[in-house]
Backbone as JSON, one array per atom type, in Angstrom:
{
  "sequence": "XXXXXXXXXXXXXXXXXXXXXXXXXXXXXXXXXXXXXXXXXXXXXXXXXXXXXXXXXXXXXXXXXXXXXXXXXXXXXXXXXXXXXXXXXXXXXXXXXXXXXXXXXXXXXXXXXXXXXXXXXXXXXXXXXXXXXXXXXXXXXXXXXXXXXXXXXXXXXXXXXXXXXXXXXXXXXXXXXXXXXXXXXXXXXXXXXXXXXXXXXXXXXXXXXXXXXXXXXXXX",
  "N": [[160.31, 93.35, 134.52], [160.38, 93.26, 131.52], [161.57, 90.78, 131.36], [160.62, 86.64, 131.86], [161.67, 84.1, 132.47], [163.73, 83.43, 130.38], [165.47, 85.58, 128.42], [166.29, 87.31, 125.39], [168.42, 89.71, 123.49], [169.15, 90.71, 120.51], [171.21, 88.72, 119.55], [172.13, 85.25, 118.75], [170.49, 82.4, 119.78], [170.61, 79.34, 121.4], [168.28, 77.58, 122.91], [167.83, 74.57, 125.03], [166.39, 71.54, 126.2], [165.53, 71.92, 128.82], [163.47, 72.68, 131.51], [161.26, 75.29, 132.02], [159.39, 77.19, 134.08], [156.95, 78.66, 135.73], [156.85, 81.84, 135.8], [156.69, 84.92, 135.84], [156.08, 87.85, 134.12], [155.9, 91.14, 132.75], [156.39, 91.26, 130.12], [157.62, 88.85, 128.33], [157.21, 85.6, 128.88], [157.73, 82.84, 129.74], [159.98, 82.38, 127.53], [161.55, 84.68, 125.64], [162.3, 87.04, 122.68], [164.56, 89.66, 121.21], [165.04, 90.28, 117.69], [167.9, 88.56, 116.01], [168.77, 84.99, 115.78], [166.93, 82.47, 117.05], [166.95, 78.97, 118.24], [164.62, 77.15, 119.64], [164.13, 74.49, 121.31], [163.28, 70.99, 122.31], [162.08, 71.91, 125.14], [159.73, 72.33, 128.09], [157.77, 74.32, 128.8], [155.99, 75.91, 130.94], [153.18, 77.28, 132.92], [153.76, 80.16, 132.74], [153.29, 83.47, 133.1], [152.48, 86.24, 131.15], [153.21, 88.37, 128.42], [153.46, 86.01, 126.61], [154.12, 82.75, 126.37], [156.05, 81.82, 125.19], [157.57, 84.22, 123.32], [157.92, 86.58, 120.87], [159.81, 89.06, 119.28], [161.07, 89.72, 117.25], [163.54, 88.76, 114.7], [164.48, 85.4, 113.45], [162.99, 82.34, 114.22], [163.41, 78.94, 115.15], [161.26, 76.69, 116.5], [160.85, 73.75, 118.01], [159.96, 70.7, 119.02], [158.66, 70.94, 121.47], [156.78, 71.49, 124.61], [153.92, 73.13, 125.39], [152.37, 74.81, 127.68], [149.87, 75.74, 130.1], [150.03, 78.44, 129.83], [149.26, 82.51, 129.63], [149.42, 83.36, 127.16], [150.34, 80.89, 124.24], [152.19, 81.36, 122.08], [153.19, 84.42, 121.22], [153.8, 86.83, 118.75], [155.25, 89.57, 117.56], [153.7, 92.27, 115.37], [154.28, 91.38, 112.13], [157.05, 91.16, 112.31], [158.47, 88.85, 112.66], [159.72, 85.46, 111.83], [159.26, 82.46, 111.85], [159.83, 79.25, 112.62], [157.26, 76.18, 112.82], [157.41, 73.3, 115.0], [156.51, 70.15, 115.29], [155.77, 70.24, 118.1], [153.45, 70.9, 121.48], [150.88, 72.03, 122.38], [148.77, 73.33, 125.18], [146.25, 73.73, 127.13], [146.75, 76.96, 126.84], [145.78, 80.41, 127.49], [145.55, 81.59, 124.54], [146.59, 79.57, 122.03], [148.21, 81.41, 119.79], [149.08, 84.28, 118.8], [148.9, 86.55, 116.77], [150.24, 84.89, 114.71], [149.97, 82.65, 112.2], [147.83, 79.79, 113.32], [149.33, 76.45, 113.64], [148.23, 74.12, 114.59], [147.78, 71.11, 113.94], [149.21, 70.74, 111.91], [152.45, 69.68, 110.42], [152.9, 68.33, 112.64], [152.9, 69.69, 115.31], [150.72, 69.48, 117.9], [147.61, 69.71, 119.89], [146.86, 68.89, 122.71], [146.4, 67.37, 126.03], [149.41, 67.3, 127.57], [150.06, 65.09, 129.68], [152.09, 64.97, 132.35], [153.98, 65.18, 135.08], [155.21, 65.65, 138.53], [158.09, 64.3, 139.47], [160.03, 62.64, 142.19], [162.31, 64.4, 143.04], [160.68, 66.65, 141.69], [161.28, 67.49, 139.4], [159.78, 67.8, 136.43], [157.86, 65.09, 134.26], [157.03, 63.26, 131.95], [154.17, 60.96, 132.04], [153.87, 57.34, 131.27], [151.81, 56.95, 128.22], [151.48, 59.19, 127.54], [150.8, 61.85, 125.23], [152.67, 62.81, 123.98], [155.37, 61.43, 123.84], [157.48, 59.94, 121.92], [156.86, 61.57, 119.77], [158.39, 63.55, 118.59], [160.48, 65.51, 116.69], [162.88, 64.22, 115.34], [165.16, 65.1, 113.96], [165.52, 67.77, 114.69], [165.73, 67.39, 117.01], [168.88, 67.85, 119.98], [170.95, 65.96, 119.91], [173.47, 65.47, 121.6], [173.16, 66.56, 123.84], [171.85, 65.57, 127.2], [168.66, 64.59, 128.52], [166.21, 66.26, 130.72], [166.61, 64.87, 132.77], [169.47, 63.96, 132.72], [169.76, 62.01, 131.17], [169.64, 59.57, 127.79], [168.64, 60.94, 124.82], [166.18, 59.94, 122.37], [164.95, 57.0, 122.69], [162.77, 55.26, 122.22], [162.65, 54.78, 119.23], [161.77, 57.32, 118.4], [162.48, 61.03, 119.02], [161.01, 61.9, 122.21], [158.2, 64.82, 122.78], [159.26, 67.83, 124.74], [161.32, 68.33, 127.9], [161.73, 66.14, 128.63], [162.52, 62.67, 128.17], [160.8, 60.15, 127.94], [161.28, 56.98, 130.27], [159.24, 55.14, 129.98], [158.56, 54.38, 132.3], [156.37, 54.58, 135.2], [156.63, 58.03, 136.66], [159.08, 57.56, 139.9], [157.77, 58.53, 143.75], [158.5, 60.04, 146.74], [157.45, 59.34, 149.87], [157.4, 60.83, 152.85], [157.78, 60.19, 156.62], [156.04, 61.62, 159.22], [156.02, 60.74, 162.97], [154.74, 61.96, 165.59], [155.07, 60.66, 168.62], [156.22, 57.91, 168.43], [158.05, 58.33, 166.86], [161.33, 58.79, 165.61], [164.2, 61.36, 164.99], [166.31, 60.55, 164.11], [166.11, 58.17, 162.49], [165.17, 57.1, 159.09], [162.82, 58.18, 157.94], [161.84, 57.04, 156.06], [159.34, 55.49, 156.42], [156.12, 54.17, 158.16], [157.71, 52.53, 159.97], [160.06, 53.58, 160.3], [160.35, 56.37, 160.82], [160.01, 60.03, 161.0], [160.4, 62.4, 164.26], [159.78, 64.98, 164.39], [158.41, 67.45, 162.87], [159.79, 69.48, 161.56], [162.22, 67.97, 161.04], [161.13, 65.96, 159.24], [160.36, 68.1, 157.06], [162.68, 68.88, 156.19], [164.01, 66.51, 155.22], [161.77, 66.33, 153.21], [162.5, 68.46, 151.91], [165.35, 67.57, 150.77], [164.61, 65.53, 149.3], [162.94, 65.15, 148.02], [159.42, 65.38, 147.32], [156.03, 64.2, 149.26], [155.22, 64.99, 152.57], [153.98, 62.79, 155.41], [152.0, 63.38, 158.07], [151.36, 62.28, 161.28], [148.08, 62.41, 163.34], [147.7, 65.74, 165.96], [150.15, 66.28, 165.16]],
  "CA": [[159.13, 93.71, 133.74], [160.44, 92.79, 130.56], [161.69, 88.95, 130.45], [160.25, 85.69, 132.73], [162.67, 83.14, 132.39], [165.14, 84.03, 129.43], [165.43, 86.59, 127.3], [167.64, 87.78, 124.55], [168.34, 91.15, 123.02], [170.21, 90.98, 119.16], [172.43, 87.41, 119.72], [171.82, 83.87, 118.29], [170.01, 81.97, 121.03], [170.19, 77.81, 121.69], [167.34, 77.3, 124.26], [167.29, 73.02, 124.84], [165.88, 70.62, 127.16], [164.94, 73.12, 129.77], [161.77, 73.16, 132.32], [161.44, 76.93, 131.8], [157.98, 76.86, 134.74], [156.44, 79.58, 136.81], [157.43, 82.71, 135.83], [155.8, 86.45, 135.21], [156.62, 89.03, 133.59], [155.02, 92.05, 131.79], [156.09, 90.96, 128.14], [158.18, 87.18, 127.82], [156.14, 85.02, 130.51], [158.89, 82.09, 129.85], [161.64, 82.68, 126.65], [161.38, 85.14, 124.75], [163.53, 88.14, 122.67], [164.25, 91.04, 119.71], [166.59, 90.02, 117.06], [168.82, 87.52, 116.22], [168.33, 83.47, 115.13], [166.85, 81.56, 118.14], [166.47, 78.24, 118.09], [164.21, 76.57, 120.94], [164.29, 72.9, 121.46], [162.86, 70.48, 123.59], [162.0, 72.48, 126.26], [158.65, 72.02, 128.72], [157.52, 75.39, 128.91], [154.92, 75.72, 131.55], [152.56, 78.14, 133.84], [154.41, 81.31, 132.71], [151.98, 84.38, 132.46], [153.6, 87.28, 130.3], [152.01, 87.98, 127.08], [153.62, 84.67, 125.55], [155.06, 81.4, 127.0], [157.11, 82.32, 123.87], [157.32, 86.12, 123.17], [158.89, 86.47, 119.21], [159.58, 90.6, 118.83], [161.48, 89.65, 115.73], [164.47, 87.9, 113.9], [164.33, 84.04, 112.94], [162.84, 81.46, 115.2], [162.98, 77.43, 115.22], [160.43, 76.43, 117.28], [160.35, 72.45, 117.97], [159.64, 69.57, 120.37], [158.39, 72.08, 122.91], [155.64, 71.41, 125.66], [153.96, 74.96, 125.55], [150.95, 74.8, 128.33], [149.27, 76.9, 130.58], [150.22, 80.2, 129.87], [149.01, 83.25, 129.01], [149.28, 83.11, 125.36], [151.22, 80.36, 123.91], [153.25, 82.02, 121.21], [152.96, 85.82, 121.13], [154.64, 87.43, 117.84], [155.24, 91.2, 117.15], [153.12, 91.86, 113.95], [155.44, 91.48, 110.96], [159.01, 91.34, 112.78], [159.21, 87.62, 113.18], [159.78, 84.83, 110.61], [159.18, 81.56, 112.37], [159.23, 77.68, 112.4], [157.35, 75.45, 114.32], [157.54, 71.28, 114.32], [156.27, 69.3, 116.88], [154.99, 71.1, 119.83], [152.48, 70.4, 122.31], [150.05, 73.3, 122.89], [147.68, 72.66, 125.82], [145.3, 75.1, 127.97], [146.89, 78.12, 127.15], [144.4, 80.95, 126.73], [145.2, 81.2, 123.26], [147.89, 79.14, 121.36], [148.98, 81.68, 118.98], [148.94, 85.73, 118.6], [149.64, 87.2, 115.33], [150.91, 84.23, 113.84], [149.34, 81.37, 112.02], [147.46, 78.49, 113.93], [149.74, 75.74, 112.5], [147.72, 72.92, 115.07], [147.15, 69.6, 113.21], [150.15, 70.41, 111.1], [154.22, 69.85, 110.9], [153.95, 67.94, 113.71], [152.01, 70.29, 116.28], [149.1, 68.94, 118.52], [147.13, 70.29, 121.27], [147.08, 67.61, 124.16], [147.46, 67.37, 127.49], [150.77, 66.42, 127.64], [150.67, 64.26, 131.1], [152.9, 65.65, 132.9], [153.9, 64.93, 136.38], [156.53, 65.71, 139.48], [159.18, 63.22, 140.35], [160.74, 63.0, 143.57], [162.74, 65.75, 142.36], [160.27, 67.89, 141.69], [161.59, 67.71, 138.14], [158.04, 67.75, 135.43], [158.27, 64.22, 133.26], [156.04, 62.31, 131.27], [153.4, 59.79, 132.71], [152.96, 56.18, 130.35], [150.66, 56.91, 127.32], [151.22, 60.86, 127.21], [150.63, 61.89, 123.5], [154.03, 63.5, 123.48], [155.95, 60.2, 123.76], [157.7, 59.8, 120.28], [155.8, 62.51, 118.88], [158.88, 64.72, 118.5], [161.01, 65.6, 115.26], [164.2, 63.89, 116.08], [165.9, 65.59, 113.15], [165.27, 68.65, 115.55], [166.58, 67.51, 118.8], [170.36, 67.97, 120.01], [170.96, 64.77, 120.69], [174.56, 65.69, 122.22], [172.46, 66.87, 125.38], [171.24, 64.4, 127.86], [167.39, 65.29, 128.93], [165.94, 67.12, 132.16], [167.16, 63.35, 134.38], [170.43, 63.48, 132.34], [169.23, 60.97, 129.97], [170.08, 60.19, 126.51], [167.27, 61.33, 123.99], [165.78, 58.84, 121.53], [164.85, 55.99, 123.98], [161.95, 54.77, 121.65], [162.63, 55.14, 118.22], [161.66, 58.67, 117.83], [162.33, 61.68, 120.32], [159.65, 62.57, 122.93], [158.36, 66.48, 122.7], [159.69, 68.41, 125.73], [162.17, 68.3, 128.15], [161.86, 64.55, 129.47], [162.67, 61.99, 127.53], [160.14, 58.54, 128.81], [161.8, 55.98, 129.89], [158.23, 54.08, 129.96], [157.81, 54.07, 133.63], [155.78, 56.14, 135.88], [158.36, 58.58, 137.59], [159.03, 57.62, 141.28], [157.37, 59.61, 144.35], [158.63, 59.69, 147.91], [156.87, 59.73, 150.99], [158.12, 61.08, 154.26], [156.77, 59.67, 157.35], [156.68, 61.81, 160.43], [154.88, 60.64, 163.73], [155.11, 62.18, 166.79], [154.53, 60.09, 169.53], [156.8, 57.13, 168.25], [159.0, 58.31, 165.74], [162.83, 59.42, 166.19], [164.71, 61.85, 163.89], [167.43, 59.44, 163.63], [165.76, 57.44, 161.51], [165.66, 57.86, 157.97], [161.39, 58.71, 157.85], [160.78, 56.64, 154.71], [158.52, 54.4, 156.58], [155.73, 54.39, 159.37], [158.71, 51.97, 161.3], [161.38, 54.6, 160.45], [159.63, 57.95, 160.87], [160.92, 60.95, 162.08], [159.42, 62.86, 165.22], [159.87, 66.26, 164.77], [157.97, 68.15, 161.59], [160.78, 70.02, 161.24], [163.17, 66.92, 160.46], [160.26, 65.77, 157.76], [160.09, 68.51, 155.91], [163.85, 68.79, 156.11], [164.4, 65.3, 154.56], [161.45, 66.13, 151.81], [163.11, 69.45, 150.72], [166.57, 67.36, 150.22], [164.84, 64.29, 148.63], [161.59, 65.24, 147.23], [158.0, 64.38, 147.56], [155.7, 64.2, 150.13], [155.4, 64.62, 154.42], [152.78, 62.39, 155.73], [152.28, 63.26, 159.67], [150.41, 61.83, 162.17], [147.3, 63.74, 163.69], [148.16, 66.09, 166.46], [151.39, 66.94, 165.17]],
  "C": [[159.19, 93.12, 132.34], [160.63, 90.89, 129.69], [161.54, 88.28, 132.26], [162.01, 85.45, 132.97], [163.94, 83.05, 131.81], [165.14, 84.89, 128.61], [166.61, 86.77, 126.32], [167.6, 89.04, 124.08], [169.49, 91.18, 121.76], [171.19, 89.82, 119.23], [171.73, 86.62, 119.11], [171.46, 83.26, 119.96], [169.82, 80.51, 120.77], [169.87, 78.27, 123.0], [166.97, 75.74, 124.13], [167.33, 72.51, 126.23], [166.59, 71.33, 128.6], [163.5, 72.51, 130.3], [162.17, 74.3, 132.56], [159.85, 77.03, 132.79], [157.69, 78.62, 135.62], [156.67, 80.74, 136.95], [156.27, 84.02, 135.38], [156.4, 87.43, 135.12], [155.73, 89.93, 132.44], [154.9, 91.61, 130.15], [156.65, 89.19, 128.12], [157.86, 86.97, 129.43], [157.51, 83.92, 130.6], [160.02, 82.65, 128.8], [161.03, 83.68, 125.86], [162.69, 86.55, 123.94], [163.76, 88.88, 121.37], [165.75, 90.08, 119.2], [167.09, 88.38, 116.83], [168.27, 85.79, 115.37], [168.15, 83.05, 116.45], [166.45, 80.31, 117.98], [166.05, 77.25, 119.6], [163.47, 74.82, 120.95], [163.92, 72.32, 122.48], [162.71, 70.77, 124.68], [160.44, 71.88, 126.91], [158.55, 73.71, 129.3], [156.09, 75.51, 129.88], [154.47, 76.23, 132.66], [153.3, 79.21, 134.27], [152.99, 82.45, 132.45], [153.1, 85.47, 132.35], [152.4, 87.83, 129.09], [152.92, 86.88, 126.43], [154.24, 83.95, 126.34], [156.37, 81.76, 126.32], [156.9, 83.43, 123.46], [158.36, 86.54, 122.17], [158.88, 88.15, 118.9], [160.87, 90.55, 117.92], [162.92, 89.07, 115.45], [163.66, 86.82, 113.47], [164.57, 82.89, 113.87], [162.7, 79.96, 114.6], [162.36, 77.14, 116.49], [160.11, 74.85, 117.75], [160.82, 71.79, 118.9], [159.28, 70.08, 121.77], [157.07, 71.5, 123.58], [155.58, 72.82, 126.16], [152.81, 75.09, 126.05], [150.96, 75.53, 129.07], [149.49, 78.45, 131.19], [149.15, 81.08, 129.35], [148.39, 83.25, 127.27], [150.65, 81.99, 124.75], [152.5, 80.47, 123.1], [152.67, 83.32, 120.6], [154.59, 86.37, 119.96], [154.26, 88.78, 117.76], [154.7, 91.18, 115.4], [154.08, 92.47, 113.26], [156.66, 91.49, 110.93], [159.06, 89.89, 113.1], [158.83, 86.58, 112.15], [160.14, 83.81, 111.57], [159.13, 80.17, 111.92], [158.6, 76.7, 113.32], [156.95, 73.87, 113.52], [157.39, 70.86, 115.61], [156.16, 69.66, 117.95], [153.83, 70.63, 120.73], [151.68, 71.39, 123.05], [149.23, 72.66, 123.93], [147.6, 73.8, 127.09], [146.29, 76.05, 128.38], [145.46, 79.03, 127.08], [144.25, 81.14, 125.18], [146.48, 81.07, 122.62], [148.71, 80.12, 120.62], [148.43, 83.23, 118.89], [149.65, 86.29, 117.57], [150.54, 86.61, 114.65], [149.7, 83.4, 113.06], [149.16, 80.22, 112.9], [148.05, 77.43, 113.46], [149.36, 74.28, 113.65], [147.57, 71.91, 114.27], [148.0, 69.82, 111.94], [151.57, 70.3, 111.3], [154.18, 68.98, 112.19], [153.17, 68.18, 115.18], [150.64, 69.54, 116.42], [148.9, 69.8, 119.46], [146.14, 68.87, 121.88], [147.6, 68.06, 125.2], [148.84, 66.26, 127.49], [151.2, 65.06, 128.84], [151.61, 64.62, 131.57], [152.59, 65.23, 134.77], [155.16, 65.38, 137.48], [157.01, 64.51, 139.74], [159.56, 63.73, 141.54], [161.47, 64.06, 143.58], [162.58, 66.84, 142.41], [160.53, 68.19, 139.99], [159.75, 67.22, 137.17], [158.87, 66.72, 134.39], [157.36, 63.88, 133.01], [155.54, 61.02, 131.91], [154.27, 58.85, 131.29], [151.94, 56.53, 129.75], [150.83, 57.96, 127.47], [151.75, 60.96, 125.82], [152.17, 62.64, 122.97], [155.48, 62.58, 123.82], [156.38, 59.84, 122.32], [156.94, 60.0, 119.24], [156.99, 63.86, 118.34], [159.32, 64.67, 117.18], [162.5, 65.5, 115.34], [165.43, 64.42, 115.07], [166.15, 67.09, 113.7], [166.33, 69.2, 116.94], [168.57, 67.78, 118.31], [170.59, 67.1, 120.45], [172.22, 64.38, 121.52], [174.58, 65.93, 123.51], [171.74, 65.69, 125.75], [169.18, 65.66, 127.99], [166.94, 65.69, 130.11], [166.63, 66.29, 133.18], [168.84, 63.55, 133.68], [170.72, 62.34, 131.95], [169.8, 61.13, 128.91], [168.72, 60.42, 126.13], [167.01, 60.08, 123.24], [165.55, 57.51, 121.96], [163.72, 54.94, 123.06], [161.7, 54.93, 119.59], [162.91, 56.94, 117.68], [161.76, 60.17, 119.1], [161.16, 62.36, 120.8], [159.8, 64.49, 122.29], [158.28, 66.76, 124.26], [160.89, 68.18, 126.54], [162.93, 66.77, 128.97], [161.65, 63.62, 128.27], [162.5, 60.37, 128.38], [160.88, 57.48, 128.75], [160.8, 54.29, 129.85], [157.5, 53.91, 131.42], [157.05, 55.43, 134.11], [157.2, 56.88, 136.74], [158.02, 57.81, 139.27], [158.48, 59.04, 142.22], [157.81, 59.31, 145.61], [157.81, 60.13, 148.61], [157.81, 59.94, 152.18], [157.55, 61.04, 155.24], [156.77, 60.47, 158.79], [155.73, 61.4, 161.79], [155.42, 61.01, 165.44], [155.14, 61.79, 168.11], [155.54, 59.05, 169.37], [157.86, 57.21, 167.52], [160.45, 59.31, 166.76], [163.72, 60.03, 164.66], [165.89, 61.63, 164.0], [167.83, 58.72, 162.49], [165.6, 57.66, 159.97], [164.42, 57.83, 157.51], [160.7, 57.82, 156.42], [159.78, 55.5, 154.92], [157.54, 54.49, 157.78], [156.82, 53.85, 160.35], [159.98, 53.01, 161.63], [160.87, 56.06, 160.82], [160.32, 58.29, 162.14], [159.85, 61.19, 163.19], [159.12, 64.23, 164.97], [159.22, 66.64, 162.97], [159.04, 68.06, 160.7], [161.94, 68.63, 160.44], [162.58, 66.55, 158.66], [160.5, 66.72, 157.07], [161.87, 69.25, 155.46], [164.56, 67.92, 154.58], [163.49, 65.51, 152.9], [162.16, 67.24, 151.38], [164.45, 68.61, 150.15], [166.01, 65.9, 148.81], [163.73, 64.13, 147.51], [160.44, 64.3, 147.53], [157.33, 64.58, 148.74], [155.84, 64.0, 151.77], [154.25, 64.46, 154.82], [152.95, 62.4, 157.2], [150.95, 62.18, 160.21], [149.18, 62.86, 162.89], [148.15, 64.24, 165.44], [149.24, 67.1, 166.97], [150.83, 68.81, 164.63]]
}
């Protein structure tokens, strides 16, 4: 009821280059917590419902290079218990960026953009080509001792991306998995109409281990 994704209760908190995604909870939808110094870093915070993506019920928060979209409320503070910073963020279709703080959009750093955002084979959330959060971050910010969501280094373009993927310019890769029943043999290794498996089951085998799509044949 109380915390999504992470919570804290009275500690010092490093939260970095994280996909913190899909979570609900009555009060912290993704990170949130009472107390303490937290500082939250390059993370990709995204389609948490709570009351906050970020849920601040008081100490001293750093807030930067975050991708903070479609939640609930983007940053939910307890009125008068939280003393915050934010730098370089990336607000985008929450219902409303900010609760009992200051709107600090179009300053420090902060935009509201769709970030582009996409699945890799993986399944891991990275940055298309041309997403506005491409060396938009505050690289005085990052931890640049941590690799990024691929186990990347950070700073790839001068300046570090905001969130938890750090572009290496390309589009991410996507697999397909081919299954056809009539011709195919689950022998084969499905990444092709010539290789395709036969059996569903094999396909969606091969995409849970490898990621990405299972394209059948009709019938199946």
């Amino acid at each position: 009821q109380a915390g999504g994704g992470v919570i804290w209760h009275y500690v010092d908190m490093l939260i970095a280059n994280n996909v913190i995604a899909h979570n609900h909870a009555g009060w912290v939808g993704g990170v949130g917590g009472w107390g303490g110094t937290s500082t939250i870093i390059n993370n990709t915070i995204t389609d948490n419902l709570g009351r906050g993506s970020i849920d601040l019920m008081g100490g001293t928060s750093t807030v930067a290079n975050n991708i903070i979209t479609g939640g609930t409320y983007g940053i939910f503070a307890d009125p008068g218990a939280v003393t915050a910073t934010f730098r370089n963020n990336c607000f985008y279709d929450n219902y409303a960026d900010f609760v009992n703080l200051p709107i600090v959009i179009g300053a420090n750093g902060n935009i509201s953009a769709d970030p582009n955002l996409v699945n890799d084979a993986t399944g891991a959330l990275r940055l298309t080509p041309g997403s506005p959060c491409i060396n938009a971050g505050n690289t005085a910010d990052a931890i640049l001792t941590y690799g990024d969501i691929k186990g990347a280094g950070r700073v790839l373009g001068g300046i570090v991306d905001i969130g938890a993927d750090e572009s290496d310019g390309e589009l991410p890769a996507w697999n397909v998995i081919y299954v056809n029943g009539s011709t195919g043999d689950d022998a084969k290794n499905g990444l092709s109409w010539a290789n395709a498996k036969k059996t569903l089951q094999a396909g969606m085998d091969l995409g849970s281990q490898l990621g990405g799509e299972v394209w059948v044949t009709a019938g199946i």
